[in-house]
N, C-alpha and C positions, 0 to 999 in steps of 0.2 A: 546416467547418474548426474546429478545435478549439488553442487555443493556452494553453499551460503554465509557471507561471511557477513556481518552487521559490524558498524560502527559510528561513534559518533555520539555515544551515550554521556549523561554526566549527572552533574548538579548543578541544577537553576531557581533561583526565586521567583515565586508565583508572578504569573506576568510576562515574562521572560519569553525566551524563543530559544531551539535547539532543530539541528537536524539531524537526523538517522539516515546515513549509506547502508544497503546492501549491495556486495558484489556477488554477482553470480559467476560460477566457472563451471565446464565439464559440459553437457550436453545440454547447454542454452539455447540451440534454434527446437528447440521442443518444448520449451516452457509457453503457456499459456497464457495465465495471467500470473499476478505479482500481488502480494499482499504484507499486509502490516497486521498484528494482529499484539498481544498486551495480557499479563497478566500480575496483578498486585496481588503483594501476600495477603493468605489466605482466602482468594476468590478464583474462579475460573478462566484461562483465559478465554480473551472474546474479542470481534474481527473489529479493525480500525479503517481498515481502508482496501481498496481492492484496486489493481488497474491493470487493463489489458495490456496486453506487449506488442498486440499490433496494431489494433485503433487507435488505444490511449486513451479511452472509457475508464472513468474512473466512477467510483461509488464510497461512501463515507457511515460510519455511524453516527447517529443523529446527537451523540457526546461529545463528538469532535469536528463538526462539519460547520465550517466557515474560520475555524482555526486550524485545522492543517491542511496539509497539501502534499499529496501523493504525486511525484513526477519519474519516469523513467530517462536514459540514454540506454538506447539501445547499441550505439555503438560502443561502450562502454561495462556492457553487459549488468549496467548497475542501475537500482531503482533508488528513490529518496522519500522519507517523509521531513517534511517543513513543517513543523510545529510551534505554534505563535499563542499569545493572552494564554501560558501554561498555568493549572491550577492544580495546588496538592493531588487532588482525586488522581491525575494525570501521571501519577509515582506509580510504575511497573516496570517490569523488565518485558521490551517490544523486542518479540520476534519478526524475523521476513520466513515468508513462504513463498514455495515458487509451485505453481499446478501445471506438472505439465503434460504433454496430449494424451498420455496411455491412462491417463485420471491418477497418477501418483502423483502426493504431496511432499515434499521437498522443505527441510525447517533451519534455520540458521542456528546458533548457539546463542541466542537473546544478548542486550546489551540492555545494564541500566539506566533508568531514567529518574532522578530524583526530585520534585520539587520542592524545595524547603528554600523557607527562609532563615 
């Protein structure tokens, strides 16, 4: 069991910059990789960012890449996205996920992200 805690959400004016903690606890030398993943009302959500746990391989969706930035501690059991030039569209609630080796996924309790001016 793997359990997921996010924070760091808020409200920011387009532009702006915010970062998202997740902490992981409970059976972490099994997680995989580590993801950010977003969903705005009434659309589906959909994945933001991915990165391994133990390369540090990361991957981006082509909405967000060159403005955020996915980083882990491992000794900390926590992952971050760094979110920078935020743009309304960028308004959801970002979950963390955690995959870890038996192929079970693992979801936090999302925290908001607002951007408004």
């Amino acid at each position: 069991q793997v359990q997921l805690v996010e924070s760091g959400g808020g409200l920011v004016p387009p532009g702006g910059s915010l970062g998202l903690s997740c902490a992981a606890s409970g059976s972490t030398f099994s997680i995989y990789t580590m993801r950010w993943y977003r969903q705005a009302p009434g659309k589906q959500r959909e994945f933001v960012a991915i990165i391994s746990t133990k390369s540090g391989m990361t991957n981006y969706a082509d909405s967000v890449k060159g403005r955020f930035t996915i980083s882990r501690d491992n000794a900390k059991n926590t992952v971050y996205l760094q979110m920078n030039s935020l743009k309304p569209e960028d308004t959801a609630v970002y979950y963390c996920s955690a995959l870890v080796d038996n192929g079970r996924q693992y979801w936090g309790q999302g925290t908001q992200v607002t951007v408004s001016s």
